[in-house]
C-alpha positions as CSV (number, residue, x, y, z in Angstrom):
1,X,49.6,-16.3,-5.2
2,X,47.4,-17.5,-2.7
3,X,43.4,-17.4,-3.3
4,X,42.9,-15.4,0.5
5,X,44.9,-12.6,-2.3
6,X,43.2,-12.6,-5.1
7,X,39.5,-13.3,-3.7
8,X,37.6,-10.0,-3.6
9,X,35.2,-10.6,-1.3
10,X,38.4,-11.8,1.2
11,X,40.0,-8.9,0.4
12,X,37.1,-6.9,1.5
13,X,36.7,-8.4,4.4
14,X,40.6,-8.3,5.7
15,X,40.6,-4.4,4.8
16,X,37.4,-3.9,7.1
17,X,38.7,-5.6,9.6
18,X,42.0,-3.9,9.5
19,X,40.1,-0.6,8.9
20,X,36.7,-1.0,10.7
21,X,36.3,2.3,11.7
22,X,37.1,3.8,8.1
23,X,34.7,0.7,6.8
24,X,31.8,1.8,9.0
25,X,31.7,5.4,7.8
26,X,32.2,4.4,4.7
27,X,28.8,2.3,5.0
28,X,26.7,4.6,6.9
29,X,27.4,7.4,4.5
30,X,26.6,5.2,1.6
31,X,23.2,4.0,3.5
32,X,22.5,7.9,4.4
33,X,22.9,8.7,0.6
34,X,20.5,6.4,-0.6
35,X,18.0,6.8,1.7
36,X,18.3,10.1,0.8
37,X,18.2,9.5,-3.2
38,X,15.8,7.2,-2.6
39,X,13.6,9.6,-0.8
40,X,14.1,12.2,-3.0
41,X,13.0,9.9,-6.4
42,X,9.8,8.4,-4.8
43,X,8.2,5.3,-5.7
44,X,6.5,4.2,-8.4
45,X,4.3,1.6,-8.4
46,X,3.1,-1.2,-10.3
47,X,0.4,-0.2,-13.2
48,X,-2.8,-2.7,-13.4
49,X,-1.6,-3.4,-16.7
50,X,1.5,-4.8,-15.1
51,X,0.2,-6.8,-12.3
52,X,-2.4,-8.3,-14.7
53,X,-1.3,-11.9,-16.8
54,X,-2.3,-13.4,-20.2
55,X,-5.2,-11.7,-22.2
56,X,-6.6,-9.8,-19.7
57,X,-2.6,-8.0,-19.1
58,X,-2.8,-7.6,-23.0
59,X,-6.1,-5.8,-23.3
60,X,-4.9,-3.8,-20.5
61,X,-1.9,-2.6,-22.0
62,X,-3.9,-1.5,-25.2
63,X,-6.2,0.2,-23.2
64,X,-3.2,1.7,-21.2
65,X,-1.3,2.4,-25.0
66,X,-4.7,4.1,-26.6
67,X,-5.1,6.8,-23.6
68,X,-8.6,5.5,-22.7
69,X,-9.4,6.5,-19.1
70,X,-12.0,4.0,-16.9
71,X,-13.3,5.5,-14.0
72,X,-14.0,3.9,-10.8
73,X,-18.1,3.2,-10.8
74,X,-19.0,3.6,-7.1
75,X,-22.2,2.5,-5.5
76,X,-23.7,3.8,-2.1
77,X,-26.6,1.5,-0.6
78,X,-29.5,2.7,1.5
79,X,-31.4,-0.3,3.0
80,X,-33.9,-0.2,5.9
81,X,-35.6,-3.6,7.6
82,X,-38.6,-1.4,7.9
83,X,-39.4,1.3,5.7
84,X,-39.5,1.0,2.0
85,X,-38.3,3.4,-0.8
86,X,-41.3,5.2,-0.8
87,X,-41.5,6.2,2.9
88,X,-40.7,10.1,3.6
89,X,-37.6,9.1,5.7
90,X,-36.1,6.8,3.2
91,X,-36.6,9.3,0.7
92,X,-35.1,12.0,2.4
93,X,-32.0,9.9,3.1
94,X,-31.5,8.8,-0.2
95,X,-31.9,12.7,-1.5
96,X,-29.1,13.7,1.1
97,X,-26.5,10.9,0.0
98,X,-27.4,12.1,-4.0
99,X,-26.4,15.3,-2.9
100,X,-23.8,15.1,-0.4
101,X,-22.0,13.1,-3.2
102,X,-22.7,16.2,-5.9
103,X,-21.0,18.0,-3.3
104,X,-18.1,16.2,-3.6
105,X,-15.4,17.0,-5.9
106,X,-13.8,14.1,-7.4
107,X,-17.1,12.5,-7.7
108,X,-19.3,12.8,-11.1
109,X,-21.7,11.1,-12.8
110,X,-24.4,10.6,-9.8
111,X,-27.1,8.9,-10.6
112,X,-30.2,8.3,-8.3
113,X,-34.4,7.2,-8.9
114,X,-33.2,5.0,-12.2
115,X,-34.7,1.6,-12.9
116,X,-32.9,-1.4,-11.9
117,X,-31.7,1.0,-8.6
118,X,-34.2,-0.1,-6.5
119,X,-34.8,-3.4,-5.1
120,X,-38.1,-6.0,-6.0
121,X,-38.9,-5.7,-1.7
122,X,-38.4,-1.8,-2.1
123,X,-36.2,-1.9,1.2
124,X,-32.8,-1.1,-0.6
125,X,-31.9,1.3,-3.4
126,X,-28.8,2.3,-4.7
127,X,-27.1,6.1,-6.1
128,X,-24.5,5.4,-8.4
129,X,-21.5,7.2,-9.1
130,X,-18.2,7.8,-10.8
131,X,-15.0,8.7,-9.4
132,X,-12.9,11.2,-11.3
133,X,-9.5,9.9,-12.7
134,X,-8.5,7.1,-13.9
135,X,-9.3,3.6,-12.1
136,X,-6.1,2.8,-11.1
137,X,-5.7,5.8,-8.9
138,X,-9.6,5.5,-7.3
139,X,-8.4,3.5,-4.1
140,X,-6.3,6.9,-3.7
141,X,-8.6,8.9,-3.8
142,X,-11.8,7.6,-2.5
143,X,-11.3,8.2,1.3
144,X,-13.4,11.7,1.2
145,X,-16.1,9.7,-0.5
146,X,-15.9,7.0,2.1
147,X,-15.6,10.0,4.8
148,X,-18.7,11.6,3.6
149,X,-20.9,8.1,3.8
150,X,-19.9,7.3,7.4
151,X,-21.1,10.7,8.1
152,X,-24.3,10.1,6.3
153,X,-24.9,7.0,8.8
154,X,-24.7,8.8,11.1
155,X,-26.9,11.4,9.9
156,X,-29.5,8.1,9.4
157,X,-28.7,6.0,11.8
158,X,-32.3,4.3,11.4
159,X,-31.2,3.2,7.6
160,X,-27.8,1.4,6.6
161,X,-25.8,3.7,4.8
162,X,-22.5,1.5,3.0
163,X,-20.1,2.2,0.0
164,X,-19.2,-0.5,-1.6
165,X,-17.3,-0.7,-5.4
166,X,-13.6,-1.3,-6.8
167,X,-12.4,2.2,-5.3
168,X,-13.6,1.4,-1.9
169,X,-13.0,-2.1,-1.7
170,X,-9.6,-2.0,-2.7
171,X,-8.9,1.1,-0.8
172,X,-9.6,-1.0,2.2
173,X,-8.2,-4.0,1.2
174,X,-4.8,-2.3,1.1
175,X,-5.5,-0.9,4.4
176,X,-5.8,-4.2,6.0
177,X,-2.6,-5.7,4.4
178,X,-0.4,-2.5,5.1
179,X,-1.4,-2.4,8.3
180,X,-0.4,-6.2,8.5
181,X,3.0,-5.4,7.0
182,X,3.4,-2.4,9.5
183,X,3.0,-4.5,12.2
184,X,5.4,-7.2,11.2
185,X,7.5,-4.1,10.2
186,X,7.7,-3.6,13.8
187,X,8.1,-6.4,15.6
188,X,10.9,-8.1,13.2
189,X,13.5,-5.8,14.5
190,X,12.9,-6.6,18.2
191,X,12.1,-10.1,17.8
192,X,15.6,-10.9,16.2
193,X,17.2,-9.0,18.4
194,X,15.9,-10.5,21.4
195,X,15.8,-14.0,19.7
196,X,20.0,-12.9,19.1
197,X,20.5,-12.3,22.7
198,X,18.8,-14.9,24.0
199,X,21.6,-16.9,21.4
200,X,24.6,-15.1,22.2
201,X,24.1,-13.6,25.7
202,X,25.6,-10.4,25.0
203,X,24.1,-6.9,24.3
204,X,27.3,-6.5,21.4
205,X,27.1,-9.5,20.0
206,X,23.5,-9.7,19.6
207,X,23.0,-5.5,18.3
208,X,26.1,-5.7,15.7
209,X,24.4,-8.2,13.5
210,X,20.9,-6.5,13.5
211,X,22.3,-3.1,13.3
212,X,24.7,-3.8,10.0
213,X,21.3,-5.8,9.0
214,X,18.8,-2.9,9.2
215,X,20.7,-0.6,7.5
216,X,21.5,-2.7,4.9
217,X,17.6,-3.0,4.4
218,X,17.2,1.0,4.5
219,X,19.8,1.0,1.6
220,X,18.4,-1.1,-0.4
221,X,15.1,0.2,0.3
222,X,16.5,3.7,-1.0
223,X,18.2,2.1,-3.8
224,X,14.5,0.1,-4.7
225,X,12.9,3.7,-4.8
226,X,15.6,5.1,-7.5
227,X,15.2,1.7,-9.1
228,X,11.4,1.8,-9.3
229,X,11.4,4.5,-11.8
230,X,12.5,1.5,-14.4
231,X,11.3,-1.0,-13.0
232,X,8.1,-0.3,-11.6
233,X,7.2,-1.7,-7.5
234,X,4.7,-3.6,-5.9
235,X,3.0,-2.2,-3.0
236,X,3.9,-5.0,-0.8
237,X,8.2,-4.1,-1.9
238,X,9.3,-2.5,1.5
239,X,7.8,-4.3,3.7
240,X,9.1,-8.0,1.3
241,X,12.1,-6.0,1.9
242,X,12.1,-6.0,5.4
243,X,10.9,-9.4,6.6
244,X,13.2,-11.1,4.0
245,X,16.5,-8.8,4.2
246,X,16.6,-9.0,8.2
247,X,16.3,-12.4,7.9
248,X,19.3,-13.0,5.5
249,X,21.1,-9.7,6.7
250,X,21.6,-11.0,10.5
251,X,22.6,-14.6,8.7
252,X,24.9,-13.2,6.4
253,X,26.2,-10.6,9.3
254,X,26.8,-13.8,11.0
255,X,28.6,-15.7,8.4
């Protein structure tokens, strides 16, 4: 017996060819159900006890293990070139953040006129806060906060009005690199499949390879979502997912 016979993956391939049209139903129904499943289980994503390494993932994990919750401390700065803490203006501006923050309901904890708060030149003073929840979720949740402070420069547009803290930094960090990943999200489909036709001159020949490519992706994507419920994702997964599995989809489709 030959080895074209007994090879599976030959096997496979002769009985799509044969059957193509039964084949490619067979696929997009299969892609349709785990993007569906997929959708359906949601993602869950990486704990900071798991993205953490050596001691400082261990003390973590205790932490995690013994139900202790750390909140997100949150700082808001008002800073003037001109005025000084004790002006009436300053004052008033510093009063409004203290209690536009109150206002707020995932915030807690606010603390304003302590020592150490404001600075040895008296231009800059801080009101500290707490986010409710646990830490990891903050960068979630602190967008209202962050809301509420742009309004507040605007409000005082004579002082600087800024939020800074782990909440709001990593809130925006993740901004910037998702909106990175989004926009090589986008492009990597059309670039390969003008970079395809440019190769092979034909609209066929150049769309079958990124087609059977992208929905291979959205599969596995769907299948990464069930999957995450084990084993837990990365923020970064899907859009990993994307760049990398078009690249050796359209190879693969190829071969």
């Amino acid at each position: 017996m030959g080895t074209g016979s007994t090879n599976l993956a030959a096997r496979a391939g002769r009985w799509s060819a044969e059957h193509w049209k039964t084949a490619t139903a067979i696929w997009l129904v299969f892609v349709v159900l785990a993007v569906g499943l997929g959708r359906a289980a949601g993602v869950v994503k990486l704990e900071d006890s798991e993205v953490g390494t050596g001691e400082t993932a261990k003390a973590q994990q205790i932490l995690q293990r013994a139900g202790f919750e750390t909140a997100a401390n949150e700082s808001v700065l008002v800073q003037s070139r001109t005025l000084t803490a004790a002006d009436p203006a300053f004052r008033a501006a510093v009063r409004d953040v203290a209690g536009t923050l109150r206002g707020i309901r995932r915030v807690q904890n606010v603390r304003v006129g302590l020592p150490g708060q404001v600075s040895a030149d008296r231009h800059s003073e801080l009101v500290q806060f707490e986010l409710r929840g646990t830490l990891v979720k903050s960068p979630d949740r602190v967008q209202p906060v962050l809301d509420a402070v742009a309004r507040l420069q605007r409000a005082h547009p004579q002082l600087t009005v800024a939020e800074f803290g782990y909440a709001s930094s990593t809130h925006e960090l993740n901004k910037t690199i998702g909106k990175d990943f989004q926009k090589a999200e986008r492009l990597s489909v059309p670039i390969t499949f003008v970079i395809l036709l440019f190769a092979f001159g034909a609209f066929v020949a150049a769309g079958v390879p990124v087609l059977l490519a992208f929905t291979a992706v959205l599969g596995s994507i769907g299948l990464m979502q069930t999957a995450s419920h084990v084993f837990h994702a990365a923020d970064a997964t899907q859009s990993v997912m994307l760049l990398m599995g078009m690249a050796v989809g359209v190879d693969y489709s190829l071969f």
